[in-house]
VOGU-341518 format. One record per residue (C-alpha): residue in one letter; x, y, z. Coordinates in steps of 0.001 Angstrom, whole numbers, plus 500000, padded with zeros to 6 digits. Layout:
% VOGU-341518
AXYZ/...
***
This chain:
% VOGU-341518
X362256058926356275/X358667058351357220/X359018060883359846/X359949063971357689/X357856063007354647/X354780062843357041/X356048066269358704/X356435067510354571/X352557066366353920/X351463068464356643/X353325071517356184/X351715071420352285/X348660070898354310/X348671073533356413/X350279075827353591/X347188075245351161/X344928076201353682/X346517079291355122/X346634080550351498/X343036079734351052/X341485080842354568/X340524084763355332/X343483086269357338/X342475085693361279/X341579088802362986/X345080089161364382/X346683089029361205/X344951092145360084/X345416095908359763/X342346097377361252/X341188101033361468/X338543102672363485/X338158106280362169/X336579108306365297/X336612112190363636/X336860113962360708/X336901117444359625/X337282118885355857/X339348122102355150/X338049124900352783/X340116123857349963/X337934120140350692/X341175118400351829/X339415115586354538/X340966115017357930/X340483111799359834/X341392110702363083/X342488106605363361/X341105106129366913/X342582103520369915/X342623100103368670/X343840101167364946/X346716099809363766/X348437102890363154/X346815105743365218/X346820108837363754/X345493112056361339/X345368111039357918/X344875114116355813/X343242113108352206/X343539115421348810/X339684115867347384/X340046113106345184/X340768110459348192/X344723110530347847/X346876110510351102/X348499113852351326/X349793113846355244/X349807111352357794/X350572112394361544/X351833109781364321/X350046109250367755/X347143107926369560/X347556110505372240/X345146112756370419/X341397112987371701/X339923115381368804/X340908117923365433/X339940120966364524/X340110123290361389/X339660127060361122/X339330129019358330/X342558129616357319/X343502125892356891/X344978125584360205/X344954122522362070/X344379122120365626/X344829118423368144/X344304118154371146/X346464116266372948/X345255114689375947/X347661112784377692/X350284116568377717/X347001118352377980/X348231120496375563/X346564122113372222/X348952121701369258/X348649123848366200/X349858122329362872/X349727125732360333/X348596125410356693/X352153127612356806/X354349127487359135/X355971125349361714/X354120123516364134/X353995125081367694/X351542124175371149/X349025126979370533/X348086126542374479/X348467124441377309/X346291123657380444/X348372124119383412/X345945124261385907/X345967121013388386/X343448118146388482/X341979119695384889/X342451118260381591/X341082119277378116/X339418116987375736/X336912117874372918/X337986121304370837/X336376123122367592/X337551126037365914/X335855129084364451/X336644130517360700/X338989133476362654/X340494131145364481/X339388131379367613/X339409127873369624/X336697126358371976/X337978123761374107/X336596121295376880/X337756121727380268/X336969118933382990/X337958118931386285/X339145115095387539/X339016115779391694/X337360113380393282/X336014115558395873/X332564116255394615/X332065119728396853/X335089120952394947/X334200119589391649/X332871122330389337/X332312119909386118/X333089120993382408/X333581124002380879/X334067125478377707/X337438127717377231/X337086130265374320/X340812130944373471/X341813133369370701/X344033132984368182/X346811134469369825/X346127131597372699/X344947133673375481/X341771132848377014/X338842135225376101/X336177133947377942/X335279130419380179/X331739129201379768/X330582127201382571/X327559124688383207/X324223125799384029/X321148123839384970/X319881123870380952/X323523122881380165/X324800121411383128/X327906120256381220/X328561117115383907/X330053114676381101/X332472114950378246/X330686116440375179/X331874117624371338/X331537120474369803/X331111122623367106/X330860126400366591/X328353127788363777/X329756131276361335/X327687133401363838/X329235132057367012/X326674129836368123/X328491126943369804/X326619123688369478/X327152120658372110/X326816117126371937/X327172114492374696/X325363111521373533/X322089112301375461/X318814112963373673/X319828116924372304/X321638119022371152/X323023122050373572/X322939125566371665/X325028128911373179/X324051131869372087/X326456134451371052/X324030137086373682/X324616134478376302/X321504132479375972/X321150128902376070/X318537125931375329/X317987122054374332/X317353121176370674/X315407117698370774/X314921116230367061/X311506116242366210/X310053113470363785/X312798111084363367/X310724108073361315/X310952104496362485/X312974105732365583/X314131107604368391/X317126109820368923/X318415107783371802/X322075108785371334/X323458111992369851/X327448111333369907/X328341114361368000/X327320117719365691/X328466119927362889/X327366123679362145/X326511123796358630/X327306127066356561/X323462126422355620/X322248126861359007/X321346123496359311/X322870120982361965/X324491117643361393/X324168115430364206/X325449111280364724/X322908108868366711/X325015105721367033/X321688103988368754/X320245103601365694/X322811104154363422/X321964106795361310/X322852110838360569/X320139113507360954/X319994116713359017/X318180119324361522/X316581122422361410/X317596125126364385/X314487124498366102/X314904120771366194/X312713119777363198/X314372116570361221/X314965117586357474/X316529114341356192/X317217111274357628/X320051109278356348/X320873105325357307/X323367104147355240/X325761104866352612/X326676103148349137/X325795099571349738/X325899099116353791/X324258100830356466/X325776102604359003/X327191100442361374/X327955103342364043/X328390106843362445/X330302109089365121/X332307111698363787/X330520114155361141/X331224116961359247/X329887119511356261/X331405121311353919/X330776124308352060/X329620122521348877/X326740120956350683/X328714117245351101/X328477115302354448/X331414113529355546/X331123110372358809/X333081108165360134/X331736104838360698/X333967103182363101/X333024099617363380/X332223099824359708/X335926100832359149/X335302103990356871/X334586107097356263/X332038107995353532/X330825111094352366/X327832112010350024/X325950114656348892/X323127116249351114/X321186117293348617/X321510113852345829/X321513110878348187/X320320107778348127/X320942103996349984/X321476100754348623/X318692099864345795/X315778101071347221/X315400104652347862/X311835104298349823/X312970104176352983/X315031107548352907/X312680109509351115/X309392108509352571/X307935111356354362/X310685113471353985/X309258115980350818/X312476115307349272/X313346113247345836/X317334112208345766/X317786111386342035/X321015108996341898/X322551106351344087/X326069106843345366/X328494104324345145/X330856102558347590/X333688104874345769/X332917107534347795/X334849105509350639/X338622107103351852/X341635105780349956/X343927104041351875/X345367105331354595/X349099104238353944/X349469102800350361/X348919098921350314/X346876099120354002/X342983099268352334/X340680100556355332/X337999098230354258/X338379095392354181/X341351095088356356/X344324093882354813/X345576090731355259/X349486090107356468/X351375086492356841/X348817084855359403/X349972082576361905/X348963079157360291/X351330080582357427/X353577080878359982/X353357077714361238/X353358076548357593/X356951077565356804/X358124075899360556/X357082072956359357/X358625072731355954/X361880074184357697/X361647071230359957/X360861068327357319/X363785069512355614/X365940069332358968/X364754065812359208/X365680064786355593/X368965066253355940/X369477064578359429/X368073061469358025/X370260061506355164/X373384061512356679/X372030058851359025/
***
């Protein structure tokens, strides 16, 4: 009897402190959103990257409700155009597939070409589709590095834009394409790749980031202002641009936490910034124009000629991804000392019963 009643005082032991203890990092649902994108009607797309627990696009209503979730963690990047259509590319088919606003969902194109394979994409408003195109030999004299496929919306290939020695194009890069066909690169160097609709090309360096450098640009969006969006995960903060490079606004956190490392971004038409802060585990959005971090505004408006008059919250974080799976924090499941909780109380019963008939 000693046996199982000692076995019985540990099991309430170790029950009381597995329902007392934070869930262990295994026990938890964790998600790393990598990109987002937001639809004209300001329905939010993000993309769950490797490591999530469910992988995936998660398509959110304007008011932070899940409206669509899609399976995989095949998918490298999403795009929108401007009809609502959806585009992922999927790397390991090397394929493009096209999820209409209506209609069925179809491959919109497909790389077929050997020892290539697509990665990065962005779509214009007529839905026309840029796509990255990298060649994997590893012969270097027949290597001929990225390129950029412009494909129409009927999926034929309209043009192929290839490196050149401003825009050499020798690693993986995003992308986004501006209303006047400017398309924009970004490949976590120190600027930000322009392509002219004439042709014409150049490097867009930020100039006058405060208390900083811009060390790391991971990715860009084309706002309908003209402005540019651009990540730096170095520092961890998002920079509003002007086309020539000039830094309009600085931002380095949002509601009550800085920015842990912002790498997707995107813009809408009503002037809101959306960014997904993967180690963070959300994706926030605010207002460009009415922003400011934490309790202290200072630090965000100093030298910037600009006066943000109210603090956002931390409810402008996503909803849940799946109802009852919270993105932050993560949410806990039956951990292993609970586990190991309800052995032992299965076993100091065993023992009683053995022991009683005994």
């Amino acid at each position: 009897m000693r046996r199982s009643g000692a076995v019985l005082v540990l099991a309430v032991i170790v029950t009381v402190v597995a329902l007392l203890s934070q869930p262990a990092l295994a026990d938890a649902r964790e998600y790393y959103p990598v990109e987002v994108a937001v639809d004209g009607s300001g329905n939010v797309y993000v993309m769950m990257g490797s490591g999530s627990s469910d992988p995936g696009i998660y398509v959110y209503a304007p008011d932070g409700a899940l409206k669509k979730y899609y399976p995989g963690e095949e998918y490298a990047d999403l795009a929108i155009d401007g009809a609502g259509n959806l585009y992922l590319s999927n790397i390991r088919k090397g394929q493009v597939e096209l999820k209409p606003a209506n209609g069925s969902p179809r491959i919109f194109w497909r790389e077929d070409t050997p020892g290539r394979f697509i990665d990065y994409i962005a779509a214009a408003r007529d839905g026309t589709l840029y796509v990255t195109d990298f060649n994997v030999t590893d012969n270097p004299a027949a290597s001929v590095g990225g390129r950029i496929l412009k494909i129409g919306p009927d999926g034929a290939i309209r043009d192929v834009i290839e490196g050149s020695p401003e825009l050499p194009m020798t690693i993986q890069f995003k992308l986004s394409v501006s209303d006047n066909g400017t398309v924009y690169l970004a490949d976590s160097g120190v600027s930000v790749g322009a392509i002219y609709p004439d042709g014409g090309r150049s490097s867009i360096t930020p100039a006058g980031v405060e208390n900083g450098r811009a060390d790391r640009l991971v990715d860009v969006a084309a706002g309908g202002d003209g402005y540019l969006y651009v990540t730096e995960s170095t520092g961890g903060y998002v920079l509003k641009l002007a086309p020539d490079g000039r830094v309009m606004t600085k931002w380095d956190g949002c509601g009550p936490m800085r920015f842990a490392t912002p790498f997707g971004v995107a813009v809408d038409g009503q002037g809101r910034v959306y960014v997904t802060d993967m180690l963070n585990q959300r994706v926030v959005w605010f207002d460009g124009d009415r922003y400011r971090f934490g309790d202290d505004a200072s630090e965000n408006v100093a030298g910037k000629g600009l006066l943000w008059d109210y603090v956002m919250d931390a409810g402008n974080v996503t909803a849940p991804p799946i109802p009852g799976y919270p993105i932050v924090p993560p949410h806990g499941m039956p951990g292993y000392t609970f586990i190991i909780a309800i052995v032992c109380l299965c076993l100091a019963g065993l023992l009683t019963c053995l022991r009683g008939r005994i």
